[in-house]
Structure formats: C-alpha cells, structure tokens
C-alpha positions as CSV (number, residue, x, y, z in Angstrom):
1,X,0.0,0.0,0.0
2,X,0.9,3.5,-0.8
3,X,1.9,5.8,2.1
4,X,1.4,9.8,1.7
5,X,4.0,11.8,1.0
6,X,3.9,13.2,5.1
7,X,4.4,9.9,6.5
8,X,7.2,9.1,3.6
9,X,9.1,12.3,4.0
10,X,8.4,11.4,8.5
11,X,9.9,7.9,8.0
12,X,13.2,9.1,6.0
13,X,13.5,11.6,8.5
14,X,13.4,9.2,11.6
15,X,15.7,7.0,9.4
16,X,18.4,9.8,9.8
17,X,17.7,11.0,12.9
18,X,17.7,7.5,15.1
19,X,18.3,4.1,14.7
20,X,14.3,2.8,14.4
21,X,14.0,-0.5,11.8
22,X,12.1,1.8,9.4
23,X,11.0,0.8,5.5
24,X,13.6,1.8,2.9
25,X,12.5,3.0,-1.0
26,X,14.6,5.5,-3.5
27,X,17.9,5.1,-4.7
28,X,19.9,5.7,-1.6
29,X,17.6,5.6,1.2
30,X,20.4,5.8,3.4
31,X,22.1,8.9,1.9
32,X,22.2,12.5,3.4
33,X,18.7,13.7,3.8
34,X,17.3,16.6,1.4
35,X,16.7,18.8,4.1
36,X,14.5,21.5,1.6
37,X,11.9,18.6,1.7
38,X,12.1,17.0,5.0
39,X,12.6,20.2,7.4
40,X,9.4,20.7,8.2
41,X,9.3,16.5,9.4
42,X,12.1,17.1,11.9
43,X,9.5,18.7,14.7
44,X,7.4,15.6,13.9
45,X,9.8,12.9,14.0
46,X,10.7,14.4,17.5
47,X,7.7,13.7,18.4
48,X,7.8,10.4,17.9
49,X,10.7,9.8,19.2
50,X,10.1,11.2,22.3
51,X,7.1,9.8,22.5
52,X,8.3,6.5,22.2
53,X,10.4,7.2,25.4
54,X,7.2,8.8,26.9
55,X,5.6,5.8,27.0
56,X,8.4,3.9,28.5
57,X,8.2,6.3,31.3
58,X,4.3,5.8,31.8
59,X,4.8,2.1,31.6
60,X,7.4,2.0,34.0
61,X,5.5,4.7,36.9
62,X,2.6,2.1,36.3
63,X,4.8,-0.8,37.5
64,X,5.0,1.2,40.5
65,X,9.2,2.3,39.4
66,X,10.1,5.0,41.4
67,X,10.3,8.6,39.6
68,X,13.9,8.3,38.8
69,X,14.2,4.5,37.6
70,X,11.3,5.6,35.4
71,X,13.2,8.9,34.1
72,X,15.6,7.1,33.4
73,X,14.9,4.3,31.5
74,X,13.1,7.1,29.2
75,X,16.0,8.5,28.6
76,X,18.1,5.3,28.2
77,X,15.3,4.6,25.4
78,X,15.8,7.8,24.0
79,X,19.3,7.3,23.7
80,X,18.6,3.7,22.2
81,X,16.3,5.1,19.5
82,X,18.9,7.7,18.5
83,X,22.2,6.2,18.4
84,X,23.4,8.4,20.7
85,X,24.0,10.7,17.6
86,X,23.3,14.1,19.3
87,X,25.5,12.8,22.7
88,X,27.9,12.3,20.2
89,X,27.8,15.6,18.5
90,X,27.5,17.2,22.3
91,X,30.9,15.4,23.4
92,X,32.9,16.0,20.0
93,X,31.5,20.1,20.2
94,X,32.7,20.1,24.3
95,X,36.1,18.6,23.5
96,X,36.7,20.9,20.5
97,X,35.6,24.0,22.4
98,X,37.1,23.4,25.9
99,X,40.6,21.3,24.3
100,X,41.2,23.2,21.3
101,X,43.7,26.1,21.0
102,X,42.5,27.8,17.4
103,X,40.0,27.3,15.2
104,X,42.1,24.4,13.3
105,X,43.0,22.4,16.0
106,X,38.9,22.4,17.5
107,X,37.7,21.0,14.3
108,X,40.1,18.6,14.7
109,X,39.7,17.5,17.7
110,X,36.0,17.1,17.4
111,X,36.5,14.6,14.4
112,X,38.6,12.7,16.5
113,X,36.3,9.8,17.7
114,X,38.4,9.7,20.8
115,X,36.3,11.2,24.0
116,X,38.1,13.5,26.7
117,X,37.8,15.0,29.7
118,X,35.0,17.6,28.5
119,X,33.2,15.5,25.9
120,X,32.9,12.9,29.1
121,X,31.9,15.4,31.4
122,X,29.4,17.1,29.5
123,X,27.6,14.1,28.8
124,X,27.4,12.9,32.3
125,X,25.8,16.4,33.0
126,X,23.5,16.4,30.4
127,X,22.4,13.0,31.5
128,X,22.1,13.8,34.8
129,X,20.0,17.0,34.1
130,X,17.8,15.0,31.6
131,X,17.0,12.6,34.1
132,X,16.8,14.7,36.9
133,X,14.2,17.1,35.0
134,X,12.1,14.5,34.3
135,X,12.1,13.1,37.6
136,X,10.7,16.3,39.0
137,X,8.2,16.9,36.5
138,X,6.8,13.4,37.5
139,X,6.9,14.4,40.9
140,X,5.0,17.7,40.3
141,X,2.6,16.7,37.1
142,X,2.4,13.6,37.1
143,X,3.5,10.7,34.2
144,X,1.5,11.4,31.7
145,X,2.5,15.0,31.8
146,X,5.9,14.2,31.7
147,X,6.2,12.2,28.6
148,X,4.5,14.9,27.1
149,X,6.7,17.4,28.2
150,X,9.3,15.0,26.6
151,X,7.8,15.0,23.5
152,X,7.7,18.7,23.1
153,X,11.4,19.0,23.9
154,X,12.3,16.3,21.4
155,X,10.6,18.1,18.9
156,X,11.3,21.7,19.7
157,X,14.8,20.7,20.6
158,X,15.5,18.3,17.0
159,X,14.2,22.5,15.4
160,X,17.1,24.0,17.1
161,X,19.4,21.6,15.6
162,X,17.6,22.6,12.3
163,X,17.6,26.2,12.7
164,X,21.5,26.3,13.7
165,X,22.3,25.1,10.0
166,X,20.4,27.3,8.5
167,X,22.2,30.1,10.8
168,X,25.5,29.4,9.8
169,X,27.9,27.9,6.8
170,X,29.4,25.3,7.5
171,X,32.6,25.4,9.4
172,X,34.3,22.9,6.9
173,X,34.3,21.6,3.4
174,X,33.3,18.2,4.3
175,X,31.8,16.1,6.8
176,X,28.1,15.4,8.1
177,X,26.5,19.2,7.8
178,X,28.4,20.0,4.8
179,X,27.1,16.9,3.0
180,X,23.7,17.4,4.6
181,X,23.7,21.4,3.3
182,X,21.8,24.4,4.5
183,X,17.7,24.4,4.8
184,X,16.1,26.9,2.3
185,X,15.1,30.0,4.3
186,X,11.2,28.7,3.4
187,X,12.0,25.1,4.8
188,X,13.6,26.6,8.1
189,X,10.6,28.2,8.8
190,X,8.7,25.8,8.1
191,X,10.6,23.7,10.7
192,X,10.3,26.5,13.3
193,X,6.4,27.0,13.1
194,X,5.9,23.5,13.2
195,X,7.8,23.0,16.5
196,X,6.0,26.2,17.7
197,X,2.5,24.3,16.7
198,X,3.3,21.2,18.7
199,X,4.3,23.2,21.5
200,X,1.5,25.0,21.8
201,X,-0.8,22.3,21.4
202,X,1.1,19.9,23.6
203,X,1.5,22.7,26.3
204,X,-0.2,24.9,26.4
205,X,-3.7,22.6,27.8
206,X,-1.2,20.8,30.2
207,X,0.8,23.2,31.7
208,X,-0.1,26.7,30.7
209,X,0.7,29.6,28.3
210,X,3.6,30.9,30.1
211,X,5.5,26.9,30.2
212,X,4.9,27.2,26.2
213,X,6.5,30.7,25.9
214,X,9.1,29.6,28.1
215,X,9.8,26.4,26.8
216,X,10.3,28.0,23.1
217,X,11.5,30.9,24.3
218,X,14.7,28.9,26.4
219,X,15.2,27.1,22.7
220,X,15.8,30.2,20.6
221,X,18.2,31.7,24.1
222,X,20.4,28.4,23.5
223,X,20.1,28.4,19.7
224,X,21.8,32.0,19.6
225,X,24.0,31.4,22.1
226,X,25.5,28.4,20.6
227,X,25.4,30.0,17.5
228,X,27.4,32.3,18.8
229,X,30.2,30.4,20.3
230,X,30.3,28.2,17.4
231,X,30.8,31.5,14.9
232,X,33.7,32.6,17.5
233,X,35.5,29.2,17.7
234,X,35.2,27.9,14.3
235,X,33.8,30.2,12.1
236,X,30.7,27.9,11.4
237,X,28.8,25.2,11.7
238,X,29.1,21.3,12.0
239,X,27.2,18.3,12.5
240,X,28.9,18.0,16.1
241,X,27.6,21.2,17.0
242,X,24.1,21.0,15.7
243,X,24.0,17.6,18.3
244,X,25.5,19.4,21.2
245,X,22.5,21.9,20.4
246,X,19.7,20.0,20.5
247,X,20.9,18.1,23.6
248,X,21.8,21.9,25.3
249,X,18.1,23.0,24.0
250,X,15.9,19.7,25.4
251,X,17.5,20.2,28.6
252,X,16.7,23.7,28.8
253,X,12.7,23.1,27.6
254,X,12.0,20.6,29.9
255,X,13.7,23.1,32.6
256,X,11.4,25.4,31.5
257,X,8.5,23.6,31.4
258,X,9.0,22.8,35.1
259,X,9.7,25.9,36.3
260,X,7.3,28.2,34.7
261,X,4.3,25.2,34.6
262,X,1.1,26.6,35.6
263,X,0.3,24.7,39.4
C-alpha cells in the first residue's frame, strides 16, 4: 500500500535521525537527507521519538518504578532510539571547544572519535539534568505529563538543531552538515512553526501559556548562544555542533517547562 508523501518524507527523516527498523525505497535511502523537503518532518519525527520514550516512562510509573528509575529508562530509550548521535555531537562540540587552542586544532579534535575529559563530562551532566528534570516533572505533574513534556522538547529541541544550520555555513568543506547542506530560508521556517505548533498544542492545555513561551523561548536563548560560540570558535557550523545543540536546547525546555508550569 501506498503511504502519503507526510508519512514518507516522517519515515526518511526518523531514518536519519535514530536508529528505528524503518521501511527503505529510493535510490539511496540511506544517503544524506534533502533537508529543503524533510525540514518541516524534523518537529514531527521528535515527536515520535520522544514519545516512544514517553511511553516507557508511563509504563514503568505504572509498575510502580520510582520517579527516577522511570526517568531514566526514558532517557536510556531515547538514547537507544537515537544512536546516541546528538550525545555524540555534544561530546565532540565540548572537546573541540574546551581542548582546542584555534579554530584548526577544535575541528580537529571534534573529528577525533576519541572522548576526553569535556566530551565525558558534559555528557554525564547532560544525562544527569535530563533525568533529573524529568524526575521532577513526575513528581510535580504527574507521568502522563511528563512524557508529554518529553515530547515537546524532542521536537522543539530536534528544530534547534535545524535552525542552527540554516544560521550558519558550514565550518568545513566536508563532513556530516556540509554533506547534509543548509535548509532553504522557506523550509527553516517551516521547521520553526511546526515545532511552535506542537508546542502549543502539547503545552499549552497541560501546563499553561507561560510553560509554552518559556519552553520555546529557552530554545531560541540556546540556539543564539551556541550560535554564537560556534561562529567565534570555528567560524561555522558542524554536525557535532548542531548535536550538542539540540541536547543543550531539550534540557533547557524541559527546565522550563517545570519551572514556569502553571500549578
């Protein structure tokens, strides 16, 4: 049976963005997505990817797992799911940024598969606050709440990564975001309104306005400011970089969520 052209351009972009048995068609289903097409998927496939770790986390608060065990077997899903790509790209960008002595030697040292003493540390942070956030917003809303929550920083998160590209040219010649390319201006925005959407319709009936402002609100603070740093440090963009974004961006909107969620 045929599928529509939403749920084929939703399945190739799940197939780059985690590690899901998905159906493959085209000549090189595999290949670096077209990102003029698919953009406006990448809120959507976050959604489904943190809802798939959403549901792990209802399933394991109704076996009666305490709030952390079942924050973080989310996560653990989540980083299942995903390949760990965006850890990846966060320890790679922490290395290159907190090792590197010019511009040459960070983009080195973030294609060097090797981890170090930043790349290591960040991600234990970021896995801590992941897990930590969610346990607290199972604590104050509830499960169901939480995985929902998760899904809107997936998605809103996944845009950030999205968005960064389209901010800046690539930092290099080759490698994954040079191969990948820059969004179309149209397609970006595309992206970004569809994140916006799910945001508001996720958040807005569960925990308020203001947690929906502030959750989108934290993403665009972390999108400039990694923008930013990465401009200063290596002139551009990379594939490392548009990882340790999205992970630095779904940390800060579920943050957000729970501090500025309507009681």
């Amino acid at each position: 049976m045929a599928l529509t052209p939403i749920v084929e351009d939703l399945i190739a972009t799940l197939r780059f963005y985690s590690r899901l048995p998905l159906p493959e068609w085209g000549a090189d289903p595999h290949g670096a997505p077209d990102l003029d097409r698919l953009a406006y998927a990448v809120p959507l496939a976050g959604v489904v990817l943190g809802g798939l770790s959403g549901l792990v986390l209802v399933g394991a608060s109704l076996l009666h797992l305490t709030p952390f065990l079942a924050a973080t077997l989310a996560v653990a899903t989540l980083v299942l799911a995903t390949g760990a790509l965006q850890e990846d790209g966060l320890a790679d960008t922490a290395d290159g940024f907190g090792g590197g002595r010019d511009r040459t030697r960070r983009l080195a040292i973030m294609r060097d598969s090797r981890i170090g003493s930043f790349g290591a540390t960040a991600l234990v942070l970021a896995l801590i606050l992941r897990v930590g956030a969610l346990e607290a917003l199972i604590q104050a809303s509830g499960p169901m709440h939480a995985a929902l929550a998760l899904c809107v920083a997936a998605a809103v998160s996944r845009t950030s990564g999205i968005l960064l590209l389209r901010a800046l040219p690539p930092a290099r010649t080759d490698g994954a975001s040079a191969a990948v390319g820059q969004p179309a201006p149209k397609a970006a925005l595309a992206c970004g309104l569809n994140a916006a959407l799910i945001a508001a319709l996720i958040l807005v009936p569960g925990f308020g306005v203001g947690a929906s402002f502030a959750a989108l609100a934290t993403a665009l603070l972390v999108l400039g400011a990694m923008g930013l740093l990465s401009a200063r440090l290596v002139g551009g963009q990379t594939g490392d970089v548009a990882g340790a974004t999205q992970q630095v961006s779904e940390i800060a909107v579920l943050l957000a969520v729970l501090i500025f969620a309507e009681s």
